[in-house]
VEXLOZA-261664 format. One record per residue (C-alpha): residue in three letters; x, y, z. Coordinates in steps of 0.05 Angstrom, whole numbers, plus 5000, padded with zeros to 4 digits. Layout:
N
ALAXYZ...
***
This chain:
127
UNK766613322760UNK770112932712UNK776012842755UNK770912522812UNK767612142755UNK775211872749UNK776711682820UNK770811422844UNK769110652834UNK765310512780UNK759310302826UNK759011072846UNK760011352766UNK752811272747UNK751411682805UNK756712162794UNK754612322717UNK746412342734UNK748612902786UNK752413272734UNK747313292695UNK741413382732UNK744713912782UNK749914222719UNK746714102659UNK739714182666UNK739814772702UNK744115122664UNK740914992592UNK734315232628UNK737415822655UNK739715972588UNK734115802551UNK729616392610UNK735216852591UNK733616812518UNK725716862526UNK727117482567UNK730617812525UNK726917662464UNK720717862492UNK724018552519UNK722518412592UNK730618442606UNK735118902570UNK742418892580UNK748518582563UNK750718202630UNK744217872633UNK748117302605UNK751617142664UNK745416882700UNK746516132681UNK754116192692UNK753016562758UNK747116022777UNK752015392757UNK757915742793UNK754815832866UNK749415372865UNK747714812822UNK755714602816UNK758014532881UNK751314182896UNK753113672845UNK760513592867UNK758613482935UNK752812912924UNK758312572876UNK764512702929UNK758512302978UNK758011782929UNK751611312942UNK752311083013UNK754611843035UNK747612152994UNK743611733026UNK744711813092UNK744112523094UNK738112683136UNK731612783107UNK733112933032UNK738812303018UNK734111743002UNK730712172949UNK735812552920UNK738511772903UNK732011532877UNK732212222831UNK739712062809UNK739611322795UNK732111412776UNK728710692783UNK735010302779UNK735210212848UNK730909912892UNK729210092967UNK732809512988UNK738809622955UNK739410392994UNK736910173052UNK743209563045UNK748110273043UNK745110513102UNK742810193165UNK737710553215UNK742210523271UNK748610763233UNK751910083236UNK756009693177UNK750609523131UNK755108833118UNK754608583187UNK749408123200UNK746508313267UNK744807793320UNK737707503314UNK737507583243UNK733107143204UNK738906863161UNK741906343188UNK748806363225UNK752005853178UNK750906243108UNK752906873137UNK760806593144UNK760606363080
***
């Protein structure tokens, strides 16, 4: 994640660090923390109960988090159904609805391209 964190632009790193932490961090100090109230309370005996949270961030909550920072913010929110919130859970209030909806257009279409008919006026759009 780091490595992403480095070659992404630094519009996308604030993304890229809220995803390791809510879909690296998090889980795994949770995991962890389940592990330990297990097996202090006796409900789990055994010494490879450890490798839960490792297991958990390994095949799961990892790769999830590489791929939503690999997406970046335009790429996360257009996937269908789940993009626009998993953004508004990353970047938190930060962003507004008008600022994802500028990353993605509803008929797939550069966002940066001012279609015809628009209210804004043909003249400011060249400048």
């Amino acid at each position: 994640l780091f490595l992403v964190f480095l070659l992404r632009g630094p519009e996308h790193r604030g993304l890229v660090a809220s995803a390791g932490v809510v879909f690296g961090v998090v889980p795994y100090l949770l995991s962890w923390f389940l592990v330990i109230v297990l097996m202090t309370a006796g409900a789990v005996k055994g010494c490879h109960v450890h490798c839960f949270p490792d297991w958990l961030t390994a095949l799961f909550t990892g790769p999830i988090g590489i791929v939503i920072s690999f997406l970046g913010i335009d790429g996360c929110a257009r996937l269908p159904y789940v993009g626009r919130a998993v953004v508004w859970l990353l970047l938190r209030t930060h962003v507004s609805d008008n600022e994802i909806q500028s990353c993605v257009s509803e008929d797939g279409d550069d966002p940066n391209v001012i279609a015809e008919g628009s209210d804004e006026d043909s003249d400011s759009a060249l400048e």
